[in-house]
C-alpha positions as CSV (number, residue, x, y, z in Angstrom):
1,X,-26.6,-18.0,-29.7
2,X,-23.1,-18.4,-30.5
3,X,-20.1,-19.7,-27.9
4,X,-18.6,-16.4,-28.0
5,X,-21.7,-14.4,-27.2
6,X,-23.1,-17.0,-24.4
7,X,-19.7,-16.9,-22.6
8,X,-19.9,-13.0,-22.8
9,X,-23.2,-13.0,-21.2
10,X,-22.2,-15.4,-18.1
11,X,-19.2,-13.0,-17.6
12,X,-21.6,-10.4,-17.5
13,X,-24.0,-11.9,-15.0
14,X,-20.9,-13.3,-13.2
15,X,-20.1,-9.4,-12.7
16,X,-23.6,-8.3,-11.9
17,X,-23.7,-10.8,-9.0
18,X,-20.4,-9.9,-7.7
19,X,-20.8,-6.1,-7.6
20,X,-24.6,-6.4,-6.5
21,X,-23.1,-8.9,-3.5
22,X,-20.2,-5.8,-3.0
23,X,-22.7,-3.3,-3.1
24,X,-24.6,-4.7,-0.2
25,X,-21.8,-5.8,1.5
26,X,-22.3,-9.8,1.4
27,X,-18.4,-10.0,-0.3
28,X,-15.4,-8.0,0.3
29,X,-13.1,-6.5,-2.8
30,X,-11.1,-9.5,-2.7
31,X,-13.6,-12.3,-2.8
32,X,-15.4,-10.1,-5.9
33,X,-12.6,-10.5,-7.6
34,X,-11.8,-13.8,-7.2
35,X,-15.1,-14.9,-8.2
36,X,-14.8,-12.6,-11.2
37,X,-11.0,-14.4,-11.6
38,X,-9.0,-11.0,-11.7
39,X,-6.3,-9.2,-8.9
40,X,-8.5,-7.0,-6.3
């Protein structure tokens, strides 16, 4: 696997972790996003 596509992926599970602990209301917007390094 290239560098390019293995960083893609962790961004991708990165997201998938923050939006599943959003969903169920372990993280608020803000600390999503700042695991995910972007503005709320």
């Amino acid at each position: 696997m290239r560098r390019t596509e293995l960083l893609q992926e962790i961004r991708k599970m990165r997201f998938e972790e923050a939006y599943g602990g959003w969903e169920t209301g372990r993280l608020m917007q803000a600390e999503a996003a700042s695991l995910l390094g972007v503005c709320e």
